[in-house]
N, C-alpha and C positions, 0 to 999 in steps of 0.2 A: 206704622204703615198708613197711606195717608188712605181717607176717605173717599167712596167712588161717588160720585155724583149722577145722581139716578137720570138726572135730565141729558145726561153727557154722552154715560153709554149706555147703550140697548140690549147689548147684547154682550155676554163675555167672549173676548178674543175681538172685539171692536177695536180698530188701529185706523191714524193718519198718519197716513205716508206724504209728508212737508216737502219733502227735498229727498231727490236724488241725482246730481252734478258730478258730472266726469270734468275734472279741472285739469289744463296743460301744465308743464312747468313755463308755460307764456304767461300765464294767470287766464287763458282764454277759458271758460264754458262752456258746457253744454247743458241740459237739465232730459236727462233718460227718463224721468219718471213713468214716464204712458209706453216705455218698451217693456218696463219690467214685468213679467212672470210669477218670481218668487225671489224673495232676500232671504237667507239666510247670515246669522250672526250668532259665531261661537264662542263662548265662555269656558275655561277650563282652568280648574283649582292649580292643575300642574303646568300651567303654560305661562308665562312670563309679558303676553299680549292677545289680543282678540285677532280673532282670522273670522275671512266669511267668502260669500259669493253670492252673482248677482245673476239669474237667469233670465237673460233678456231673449223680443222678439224683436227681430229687426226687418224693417222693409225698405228703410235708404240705404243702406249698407253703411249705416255711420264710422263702424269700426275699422272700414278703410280708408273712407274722404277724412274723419278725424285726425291723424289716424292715431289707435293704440299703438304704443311699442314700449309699453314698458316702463315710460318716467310718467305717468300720471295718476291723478289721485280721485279719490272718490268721496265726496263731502252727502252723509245722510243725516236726516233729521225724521223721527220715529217718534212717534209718540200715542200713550194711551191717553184718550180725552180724560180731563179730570184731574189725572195726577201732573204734579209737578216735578218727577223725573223723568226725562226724556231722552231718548238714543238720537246723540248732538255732537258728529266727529268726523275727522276727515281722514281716511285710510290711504295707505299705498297701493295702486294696483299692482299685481307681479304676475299675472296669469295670465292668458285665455285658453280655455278647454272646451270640447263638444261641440262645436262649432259645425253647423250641418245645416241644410236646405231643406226647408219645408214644404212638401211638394203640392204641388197646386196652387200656392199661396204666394209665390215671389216674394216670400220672406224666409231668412236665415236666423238660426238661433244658435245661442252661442253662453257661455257661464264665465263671468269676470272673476276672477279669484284674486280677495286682498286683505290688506293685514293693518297692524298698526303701524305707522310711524315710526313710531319708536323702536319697534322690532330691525328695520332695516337701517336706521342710524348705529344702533346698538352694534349690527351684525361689523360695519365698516369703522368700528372705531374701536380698538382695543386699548386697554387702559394699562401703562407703565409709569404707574405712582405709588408713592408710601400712602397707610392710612395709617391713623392711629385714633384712640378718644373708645369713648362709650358706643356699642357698638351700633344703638339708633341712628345714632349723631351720623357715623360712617355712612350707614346705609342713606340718610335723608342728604348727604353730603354728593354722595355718587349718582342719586337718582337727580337731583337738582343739578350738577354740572353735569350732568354724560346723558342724561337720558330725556330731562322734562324737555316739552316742547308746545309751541302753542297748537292748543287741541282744533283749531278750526285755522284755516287760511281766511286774510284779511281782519284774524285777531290776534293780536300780538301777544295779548296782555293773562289769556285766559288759558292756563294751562292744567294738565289734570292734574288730580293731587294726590299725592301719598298720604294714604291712611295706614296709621299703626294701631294694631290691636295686641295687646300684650306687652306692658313697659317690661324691662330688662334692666339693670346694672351693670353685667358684663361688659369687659371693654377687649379691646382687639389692636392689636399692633400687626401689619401684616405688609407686603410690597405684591402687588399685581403682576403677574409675570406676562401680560399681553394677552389676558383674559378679556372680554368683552364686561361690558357697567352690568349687565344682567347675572353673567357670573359670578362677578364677585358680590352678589348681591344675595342669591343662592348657595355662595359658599358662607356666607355670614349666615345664613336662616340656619344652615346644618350645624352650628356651632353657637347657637344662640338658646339661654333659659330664660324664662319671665320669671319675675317678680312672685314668690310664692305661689308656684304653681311647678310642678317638676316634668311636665312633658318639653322637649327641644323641636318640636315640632311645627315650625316656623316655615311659613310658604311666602312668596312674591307671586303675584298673581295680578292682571288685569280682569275688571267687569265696566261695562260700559257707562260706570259711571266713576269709578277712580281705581287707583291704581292700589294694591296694599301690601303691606306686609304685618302678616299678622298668623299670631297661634293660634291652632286648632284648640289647643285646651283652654287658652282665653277665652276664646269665641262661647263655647260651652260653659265655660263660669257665668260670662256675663247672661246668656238665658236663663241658668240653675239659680241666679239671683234676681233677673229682672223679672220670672217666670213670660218671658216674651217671646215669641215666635213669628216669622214670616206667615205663614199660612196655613189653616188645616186643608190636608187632602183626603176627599172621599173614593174609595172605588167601592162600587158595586157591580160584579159583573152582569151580562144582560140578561142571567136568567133568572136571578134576583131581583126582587123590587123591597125596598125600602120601605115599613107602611106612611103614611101619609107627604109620600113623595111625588104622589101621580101627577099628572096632569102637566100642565102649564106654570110655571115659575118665572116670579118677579125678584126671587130673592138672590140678587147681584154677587152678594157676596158668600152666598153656599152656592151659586154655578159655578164661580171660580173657583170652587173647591173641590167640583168635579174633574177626576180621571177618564179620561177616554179609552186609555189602552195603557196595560201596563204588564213587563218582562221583565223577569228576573234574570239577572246576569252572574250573581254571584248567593251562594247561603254558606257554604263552609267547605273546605279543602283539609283535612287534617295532615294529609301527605303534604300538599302546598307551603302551609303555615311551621309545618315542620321544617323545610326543606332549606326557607329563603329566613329564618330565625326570628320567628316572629314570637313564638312558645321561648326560645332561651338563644344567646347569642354570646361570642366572645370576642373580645379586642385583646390586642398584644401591642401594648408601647414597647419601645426602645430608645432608650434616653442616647445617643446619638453618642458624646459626650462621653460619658461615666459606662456606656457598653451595658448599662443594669435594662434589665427587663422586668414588664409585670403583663401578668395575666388576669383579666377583669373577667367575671362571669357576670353574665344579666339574668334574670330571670324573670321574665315580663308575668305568667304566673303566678308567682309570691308578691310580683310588685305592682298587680291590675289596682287595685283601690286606692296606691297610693296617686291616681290622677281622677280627674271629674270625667265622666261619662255620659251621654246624648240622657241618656233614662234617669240620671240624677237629678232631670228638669224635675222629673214627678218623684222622686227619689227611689226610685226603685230598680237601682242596676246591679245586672248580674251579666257576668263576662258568657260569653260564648267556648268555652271548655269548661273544665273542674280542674280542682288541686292536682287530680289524679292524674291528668294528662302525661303522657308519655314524652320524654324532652331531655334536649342534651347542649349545651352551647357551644359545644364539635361542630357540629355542622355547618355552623356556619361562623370563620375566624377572620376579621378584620387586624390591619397592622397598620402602626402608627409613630410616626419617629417624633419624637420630642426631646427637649431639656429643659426641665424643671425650674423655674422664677428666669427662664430665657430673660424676661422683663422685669428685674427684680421692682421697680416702682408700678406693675399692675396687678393689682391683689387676684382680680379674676378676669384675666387675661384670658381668652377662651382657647387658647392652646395648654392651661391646665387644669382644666374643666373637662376636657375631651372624653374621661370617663364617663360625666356625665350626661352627655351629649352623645358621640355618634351611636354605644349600646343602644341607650334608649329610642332614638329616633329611627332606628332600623324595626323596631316592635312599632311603635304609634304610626309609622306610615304603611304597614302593611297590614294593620287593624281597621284602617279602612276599605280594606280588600276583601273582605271578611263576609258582609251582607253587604248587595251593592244590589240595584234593581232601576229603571226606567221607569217612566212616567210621561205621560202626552196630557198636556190642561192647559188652558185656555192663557195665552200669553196677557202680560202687562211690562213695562217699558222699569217697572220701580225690581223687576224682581234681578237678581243677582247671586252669581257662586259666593259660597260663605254664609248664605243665608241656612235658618234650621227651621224645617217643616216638621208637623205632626203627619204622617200616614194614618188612615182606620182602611184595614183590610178585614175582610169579612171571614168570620170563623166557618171552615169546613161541617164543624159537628153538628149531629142532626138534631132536629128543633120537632117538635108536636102539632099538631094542628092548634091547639089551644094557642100557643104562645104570640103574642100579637105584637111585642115588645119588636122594635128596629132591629137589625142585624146584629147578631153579635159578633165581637172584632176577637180577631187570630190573637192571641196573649204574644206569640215570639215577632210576630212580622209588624204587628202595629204597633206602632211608635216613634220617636223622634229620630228622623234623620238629617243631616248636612249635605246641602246642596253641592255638589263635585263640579256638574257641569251643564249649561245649558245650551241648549240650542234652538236661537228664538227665529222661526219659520214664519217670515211676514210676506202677505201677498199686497194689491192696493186695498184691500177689504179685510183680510183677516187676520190676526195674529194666533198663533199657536205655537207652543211650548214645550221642548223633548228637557226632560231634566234626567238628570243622574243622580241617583239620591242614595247614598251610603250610613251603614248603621254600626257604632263601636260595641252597640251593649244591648242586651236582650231585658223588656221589663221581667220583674220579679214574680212569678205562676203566682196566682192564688188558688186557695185549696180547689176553687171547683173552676178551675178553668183546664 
């Protein structure tokens, strides 16, 4: 994480706003910047592109002399002073919403809604070709001919880049039946292992600064080895004080580690997790072929430790059920046609891996579903989905007047989570930051917690 520079910013959530240009498909411009209101820009682990919108105030009526209809685009340039990653891209519009008269003022306001690029090249271009190879290979093959494109207009050369987290071995023989480049790119993640590591839990995901494909249980190795993290975050609610927190602070990098507001949206469902097979699951092959069946049982349960865990950073993880848990892999049965070395020259051709693939990934992605919770702090331009923050949430139990020690933190709710999703709320002055922060594992109580 790069260093803030004290002279740069003042204040946490300090943003320049460089650029905001509505471009024609003429290559004509405009520059909005002094209409806009509020930008917002979305990030999401399960979305394939970034989306966002632009809440303008209007008093020429640009939006009709312009005019929008639909083929133009929107080149912005974001940036936290200091750091050297910056929001540097040029989106598709596809919207206008709310669009309404503001009275007394002879200005109309109105919310530009738009996306990536790629998303709507993606949408108009379906893919009817053979792959085959190593299943990286495939994926960095599709997103390079179907998907890459130059990230800004009047740059040819600079396109975003696919980042992979999680090498693999498995290889893939497959023909696209007039899927879109994103889908098959999605269906390779669901059928994809890394390298000594047994979660199949492989996402494609856009952040505002490249594009990835990358495993969740990856992602967490390499913190549980590098002990590195994006960022600690503080809450203290406001009836709480902190000791030696009062006053006036210079200290840059514990402001940005304060929470403003923060909702829990998810702590545990045991009906839920039962329901959708997240506790135990079952697949049914049928070799097409030879007419032979098999019946796979999972049992996410007996097989939590065989993967790394957010709390293995500090090593101290413990699942969110017991042994005991109540569980059946009935409830939820998956079916699946295959024929056995279909390929006989690909040793792990991931149509006979599948056992170990779609069971598991049915349990890992809905273990994220598990502890999930919100969070409002102070935006920066460098932060991103995929990233793993520490939370310290303050312990409810009561304390003595003696005790003069900082707040104590909740043993189950403090601790490492993975960023799902952000939503970075930038005005021409402020930045501020809605995160989605998901938890796989609970630390381990000690006696006197």
């Amino acid at each position: 994480m790069a260093d803030i520079l004290d002279d740069a910013v003042q204040t946490p959530g300090d943003v320049r706003v460089d650029e905001v240009k509505i471009i024609k498909e003429t290559d004509e411009e405009l520059d909005i910047r002094q209409l806009v209101i509020e930008l917002n820009i979305f990030e999401d682990i399960y979305k394939n592109g970034l989306y966002g919108n632009l809440m303008l105030a209007d008093a020429g009526n640009f939006v009709s002399k312009f005019p929008i209809v639909g083929n133009e685009y929107i080149r912005l340039k974001v940036r936290t002073p200091g750091l050297p990653q910056i929001i540097y891209k040029t989106f598709k519009v596809y919207s206008i919403t709310n669009r309404a008269m503001l009275q007394d003022t002879g200005m109309q306001s109105y919310v530009l809604h738009f996306c990536s690029t790629e998303l709507f090249i993606d949408m108009m271009a379906p893919v009817y070709s053979h792959f085959r190879g190593p299943v990286l290979d495939v994926v960095q093959q599709i997103y390079k001919e179907r998907l890459a494109i130059p990230r800004n207009t009047g740059n040819e050369e600079e396109f975003t880049p696919l980042l992979i987290v999680g090498e693999t071995d498995n290889e893939i023989s497959f023909t696209s039946p007039g899927w879109t480049a994103a889908h098959c790119i999605n269906w390779l993640a669901a059928r994809t292992l890394p390298n000594n590591l047994k979660s199949p839990g492989y996402l494609f995901y856009e952040t505002t600064q490249a594009f990835y494909f990358a495993n969740i249980e990856a992602m967490i190795d390499l913190a549980v080895h590098d002990k590195q993290i994006y960022r600690t975050y503080q809450y203290t609610p406001n009836n709480l004080v902190e000791t030696g927190q009062e006053g006036f602070s210079k200290d840059l990098e514990r402001d940005y580690g304060k929470i403003e507001d923060l909702e829990f949206v998810e702590t545990f469902n045991a009906f839920k997790n039962t329901a959708n097979g997240y506790y135990s699951n079952r697949l049914v092959t049928l070799d097409i072929i030879t007419k032979k069946y098999e019946v796979i049982d999972y049992d996410h349960v007996s097989s939590y430790n065989e993967y790394k865990h957010l709390e293995d950073i500090a090593g101290t993880a413990q699942p969110p059920f017991t042994q005991a848990t109540l569980r059946s892999p009935s409830v939820l049965t998956q079916f699946y046609p295959k024929h056995e070395k279909l390929y006989s020259d690909l040793d792990t051709n991931a149509h006979d891996i599948i056992d170990k693939t779609l069971p598991r990934r049915v349990s890992v992605m809905h273990e994220l579903d598990n502890i999930k919770l919100i969070i409002t702090v102070p935006g920066r331009t460098d932060a991103e989905i995929g990233s793993i923050v520490y939370l310290s949430y303050p312990s409810a139990a009561p304390r003595d007047s003696t005790d003069k020690s900082k707040l104590g933190e909740d043993p189950l709710f403090s601790g490492y989570y993975l960023v799902t999703a952000v939503r970075h709320k930038i005005t021409l002055i402020k930045h501020m930051m809605i995160l989605e922060l998901v938890k796989d594992s609970y630390r381990t109580r000690k006696n006197n917690d």
